[in-house]
N, C-alpha and C positions, 0 to 999 in steps of 0.2 A: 923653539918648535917643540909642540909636545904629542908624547909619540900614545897613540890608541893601545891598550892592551890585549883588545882583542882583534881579529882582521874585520874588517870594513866589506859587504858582500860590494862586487861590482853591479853597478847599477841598482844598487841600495834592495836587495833583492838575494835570499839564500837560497842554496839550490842544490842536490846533490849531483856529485861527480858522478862520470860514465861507470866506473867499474862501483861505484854504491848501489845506484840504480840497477847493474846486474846482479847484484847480490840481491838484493829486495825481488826483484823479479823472477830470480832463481827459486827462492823461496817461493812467491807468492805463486808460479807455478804446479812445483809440489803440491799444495797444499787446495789448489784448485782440482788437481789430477785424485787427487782424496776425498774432493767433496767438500770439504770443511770450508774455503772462501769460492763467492762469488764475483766478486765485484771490488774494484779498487780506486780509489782519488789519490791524485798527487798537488800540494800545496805549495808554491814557493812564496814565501814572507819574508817582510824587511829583518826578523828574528831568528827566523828558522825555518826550516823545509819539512815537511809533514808528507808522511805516505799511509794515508789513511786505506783499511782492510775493514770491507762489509761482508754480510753473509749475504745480504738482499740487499740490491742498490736504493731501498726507498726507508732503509733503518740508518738509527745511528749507527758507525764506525765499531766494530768488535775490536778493534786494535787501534791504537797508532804509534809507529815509529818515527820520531821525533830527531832529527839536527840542529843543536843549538853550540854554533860555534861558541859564542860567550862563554859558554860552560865547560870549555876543553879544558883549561888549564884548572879544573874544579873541582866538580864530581862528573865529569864525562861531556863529552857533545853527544853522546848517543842514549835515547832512552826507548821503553814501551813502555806504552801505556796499555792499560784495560778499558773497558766500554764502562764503567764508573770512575773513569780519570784516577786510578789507582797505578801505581808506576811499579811494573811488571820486573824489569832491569833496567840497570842503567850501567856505561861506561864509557873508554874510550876508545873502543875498536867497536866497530858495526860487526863484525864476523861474530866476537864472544856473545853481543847483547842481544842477537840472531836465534843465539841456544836456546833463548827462552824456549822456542817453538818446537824443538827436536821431541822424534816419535819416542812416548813413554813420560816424559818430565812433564808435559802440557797436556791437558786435552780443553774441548770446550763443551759444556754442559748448556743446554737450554733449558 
């Protein structure tokens, strides 16, 4: 019997846990309460879970925060991305890869 190295989602399908999703929505709160997002998508893929951040729901994605178990044992299961698919942070705790967005380190330029 040969054993997967990384976990197998149930129902072939990734997804984020209850207390991820309040951390993302703790944030995406914030930052709604600022002005800076409007609008949110949430993905679940056979690869990965996606929590995509818009300014305006009819543009590309200013952010996404990405889940890719395969990658934990790696450089992280947790990334951001920027709105040119440039990767913001990456690691293995959602809380650290979060700081991206803390007031002062980040801001967004149109």
């Amino acid at each position: 019997m040969a054993l997967d190295s990384h976990p197998t989602p149930v129902g072939g399908v990734t997804f984020f846990e209850r207390r991820e999703l309040d951390q993302l929505m703790r944030l995406y709160g914030r930052m709604v309460a600022a002005g800076e997002w409007r609008d949110y998508g949430i993905a679940g893929l056979s690869d990965c879970a996606v929590f995509s951040i818009f300014r305006h729901a009819a543009e590309a994605p200013l952010y996404r925060v990405e889940k890719r178990p395969a990658l934990a044992r790696k450089q992280g299961a947790w990334a951001v991305f920027g709105q040119g698919g440039q990767i913001l942070k990456r690691g293995h705790e959602l809380t650290q890869v979060l700081k991206v967005f803390e007031k002062g380190k980040f801001s967004v330029v149109d």
